[in-house]
N, C-alpha and C positions, 0 to 999 in steps of 0.2 A: 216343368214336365220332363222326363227322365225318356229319351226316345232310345228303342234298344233295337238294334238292327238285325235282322234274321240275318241267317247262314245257310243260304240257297240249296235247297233240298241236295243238290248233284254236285255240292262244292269239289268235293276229293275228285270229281271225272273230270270238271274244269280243269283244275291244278295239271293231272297227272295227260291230258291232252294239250294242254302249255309245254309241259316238260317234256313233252318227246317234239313237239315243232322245234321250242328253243333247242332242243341237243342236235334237230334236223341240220339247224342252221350253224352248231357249231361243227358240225359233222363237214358240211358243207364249204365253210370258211376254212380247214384244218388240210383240205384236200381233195373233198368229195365224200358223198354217201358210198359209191362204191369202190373207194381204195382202201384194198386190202391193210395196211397200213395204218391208216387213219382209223378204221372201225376197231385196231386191237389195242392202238394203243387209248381207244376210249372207253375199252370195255365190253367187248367184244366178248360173244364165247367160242371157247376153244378149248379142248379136251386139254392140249398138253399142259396151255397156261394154268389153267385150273390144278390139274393135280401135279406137276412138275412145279410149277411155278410156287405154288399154294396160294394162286389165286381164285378165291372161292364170293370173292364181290364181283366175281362177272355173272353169278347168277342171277343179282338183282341189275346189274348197271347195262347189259346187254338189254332188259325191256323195256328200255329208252332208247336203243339204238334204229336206226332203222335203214334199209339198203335200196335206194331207189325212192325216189316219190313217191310213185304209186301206191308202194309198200306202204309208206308211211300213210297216207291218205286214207287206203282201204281199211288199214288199224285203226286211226283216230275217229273212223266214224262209224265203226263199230264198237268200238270203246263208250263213245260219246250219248250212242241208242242204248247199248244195254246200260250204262253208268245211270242215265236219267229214268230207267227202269227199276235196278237193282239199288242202287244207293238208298233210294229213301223205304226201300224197302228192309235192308240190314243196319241202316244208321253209319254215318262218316266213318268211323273206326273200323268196325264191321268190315265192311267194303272195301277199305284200304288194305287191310291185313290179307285177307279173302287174295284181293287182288295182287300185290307182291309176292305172297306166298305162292299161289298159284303158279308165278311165274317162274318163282325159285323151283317150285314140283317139277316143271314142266321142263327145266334145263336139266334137272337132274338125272329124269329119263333118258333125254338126248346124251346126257354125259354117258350115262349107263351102255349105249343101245347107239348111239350114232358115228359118225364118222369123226375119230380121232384127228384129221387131218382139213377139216372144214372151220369157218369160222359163222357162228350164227348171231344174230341178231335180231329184234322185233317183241313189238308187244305181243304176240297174236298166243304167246304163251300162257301170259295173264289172262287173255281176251277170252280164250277157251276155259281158264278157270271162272270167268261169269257164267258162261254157260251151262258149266257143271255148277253152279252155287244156285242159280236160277231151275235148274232141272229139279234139284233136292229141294227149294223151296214149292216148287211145283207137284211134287210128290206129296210132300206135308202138309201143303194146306191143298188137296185136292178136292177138298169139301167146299174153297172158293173157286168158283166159275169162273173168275178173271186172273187168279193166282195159277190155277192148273191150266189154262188157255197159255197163258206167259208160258211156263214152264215144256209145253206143247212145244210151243214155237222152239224154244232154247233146242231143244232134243233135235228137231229137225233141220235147226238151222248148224245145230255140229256136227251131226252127221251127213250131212249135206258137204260140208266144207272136209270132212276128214275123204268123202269120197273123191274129192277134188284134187287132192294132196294126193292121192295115188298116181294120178295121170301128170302130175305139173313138176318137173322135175328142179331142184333145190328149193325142196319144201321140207321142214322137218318136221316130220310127223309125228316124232317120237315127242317131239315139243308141245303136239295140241293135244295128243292125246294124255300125257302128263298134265298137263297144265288140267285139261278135263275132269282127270280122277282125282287131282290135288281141290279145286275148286269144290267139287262136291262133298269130299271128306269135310273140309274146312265149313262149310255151310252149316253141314249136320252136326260139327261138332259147337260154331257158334251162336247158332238161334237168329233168333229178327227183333223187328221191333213191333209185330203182329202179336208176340207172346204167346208163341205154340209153336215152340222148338221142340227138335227130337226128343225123346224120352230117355232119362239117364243111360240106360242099357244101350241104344243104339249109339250113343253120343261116345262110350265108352270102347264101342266095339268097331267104330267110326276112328276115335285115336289110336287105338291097339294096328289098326290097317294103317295108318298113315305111318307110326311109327316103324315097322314091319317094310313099307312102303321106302322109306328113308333110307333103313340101313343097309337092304338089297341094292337101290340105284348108288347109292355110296360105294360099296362094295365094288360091286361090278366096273363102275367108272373110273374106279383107283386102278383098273388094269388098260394100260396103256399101249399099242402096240406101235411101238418105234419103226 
């Protein structure tokens, strides 16, 4: 008899909630979570290293970094809720992609819009691109009761947290709220595994924005002020 082993609905949220503990504890072993130091030379974001440097892997290697405990804990278990929500709802690839990219959206904005002279790190870039992937599949299939419920929640639970970010000072906002619009572009542009993705026209009008999206936070972020 030939035993074949499933691939646990939420695999990629495991993995990618591994990999920010393990980096926790390289982070931790190298220096500390918050030395400044230690965070850039792991990959860290930072306007100058990015476009001076032409380092543009801090977009992805920064949402494995994380600054504080807390930080990391408050991430990983929001990651870990909507992952076990959203995963098996977009399929492992899906999600994965969704999810990095989201985070790359989300530094880009910051690169764009934030402080040149800051160093950031944290999932919570990616984390707000579930919430936008979750809102758009919430819109789409609003005709399910448990699909548009989810979707409810996502909406509330970002805007909830962007109101938060106003008052709490070294918060990068410009990161959630990227991460947000990149998450839900990316949604509408990949479909689920429900099989009532957006409709060619929005899917196409959906890429036209993200790409539009790209080349203004590119732009803007190549300007540097020393």
């Amino acid at each position: 008899m030939v035993r074949k082993r499933q691939i646990p609905p939420a695999f990629c949220t495991f993995v990618l909630v591994f990999i920010c503990i393990a980096m926790f504890l390289v982070e931790t072993f190298m220096g500390g979570s918050e030395n400044t130091a230690t965070l850039v030379k792991l990959g860290a974001m930072n306007n100058y290293a990015v476009v001076a440097g032409h380092q543009w892997w801090r977009l992805i290697t920064a949402q494995f970094l994380h600054i504080g405990i807390w930080h990391l804990v408050s991430n990983i278990v929001m990651i870990y809720y909507m992952g076990l929500i959203i995963e098996p709802m977009l399929g492992h690839w899906r999600f994965l992609l969704i999810y990095l990219l989201s985070g790359v959206g989300g530094n880009l904005l910051s690169l764009a819009f934030g402080s040149d002279k800051s160093i950031g790190a944290g999932a919570s870039t990616a984390l707000f691109g579930l919430f936008g992937a979750v809102i758009a599949l919430g819109i789409r299939h609003r005709a399910n009761p448990a699909v548009a419920y989810v979707g409810r929640q996502a909406l509330v639970l970002a805007v909830l947290n962007l109101i938060i970010d106003i008052f709490l000072p070294n918060i990068d906002i410009y990161g959630h709220i990227g991460g947000l619009i990149s998450g839900f572009l990316l949604a509408m542009m990949s479909g689920d595994r429900l099989g009532k993705g957006y409709n060619t026209k929005l899917r196409v009008i959906a890429a036209a924005i993200a790409i539009i999206y790209i080349i203004l936070t590119v732009r803007q972020g190549m300007v540097i002020s020393f």
